[in-house]
C-alpha positions as CSV (number, residue, x, y, z in Angstrom):
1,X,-68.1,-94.9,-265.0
2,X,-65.1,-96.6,-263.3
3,X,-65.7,-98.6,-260.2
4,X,-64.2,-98.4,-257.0
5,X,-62.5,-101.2,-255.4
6,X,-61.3,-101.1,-251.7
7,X,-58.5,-103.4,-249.8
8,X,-59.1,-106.4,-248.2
9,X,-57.7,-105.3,-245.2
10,X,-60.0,-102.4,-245.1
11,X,-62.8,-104.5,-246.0
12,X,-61.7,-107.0,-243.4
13,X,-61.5,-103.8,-240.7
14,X,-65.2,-102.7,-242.2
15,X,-66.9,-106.0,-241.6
16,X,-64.9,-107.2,-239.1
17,X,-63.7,-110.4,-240.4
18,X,-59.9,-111.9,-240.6
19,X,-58.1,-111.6,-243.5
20,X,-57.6,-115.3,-244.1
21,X,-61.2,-115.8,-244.3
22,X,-61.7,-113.2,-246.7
23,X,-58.6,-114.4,-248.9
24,X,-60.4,-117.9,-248.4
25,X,-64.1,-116.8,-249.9
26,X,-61.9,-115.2,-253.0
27,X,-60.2,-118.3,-253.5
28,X,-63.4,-119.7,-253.0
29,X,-65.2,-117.4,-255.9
30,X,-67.9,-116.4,-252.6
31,X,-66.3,-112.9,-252.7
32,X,-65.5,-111.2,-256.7
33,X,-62.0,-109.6,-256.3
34,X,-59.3,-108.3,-258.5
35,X,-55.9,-109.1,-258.8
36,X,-53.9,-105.8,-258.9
37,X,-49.8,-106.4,-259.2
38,X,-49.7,-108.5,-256.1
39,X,-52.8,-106.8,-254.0
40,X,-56.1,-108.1,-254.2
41,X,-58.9,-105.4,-254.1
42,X,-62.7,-106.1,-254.0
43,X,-65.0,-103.9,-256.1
44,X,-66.8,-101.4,-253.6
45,X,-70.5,-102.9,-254.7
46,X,-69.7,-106.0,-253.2
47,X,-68.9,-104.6,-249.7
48,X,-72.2,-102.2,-249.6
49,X,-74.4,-105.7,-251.1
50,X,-72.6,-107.5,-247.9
51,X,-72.8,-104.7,-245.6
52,X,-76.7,-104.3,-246.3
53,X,-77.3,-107.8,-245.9
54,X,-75.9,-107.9,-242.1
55,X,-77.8,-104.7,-241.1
């Protein structure tokens, strides 16, 4: 099964968070995230494990 991976922009609109925190907590290794081309994208498991914990 191939997983789905989301932008950080759209994760950052999701959670409402900014951008430079997010690229911060990748740097960081608090948040997994791939490296596609010049984009980072973050794995779709990690947003619902995050969203789940704020509800």
């Amino acid at each position: 099964m191939e997983e789905s991976y989301m932008t950080v922009r759209t994760f950052c609109d999701r959670l409402q968070v900014s951008q430079s925190t997010v690229y911060r907590m990748i740097k960081s290794g608090m948040i997994p995230a791939v490296k596609f081309g010049r984009y980072w994208k973050i794995p779709l498991r990690v947003f619902e494990q995050i969203a789940a914990r704020r509800l």
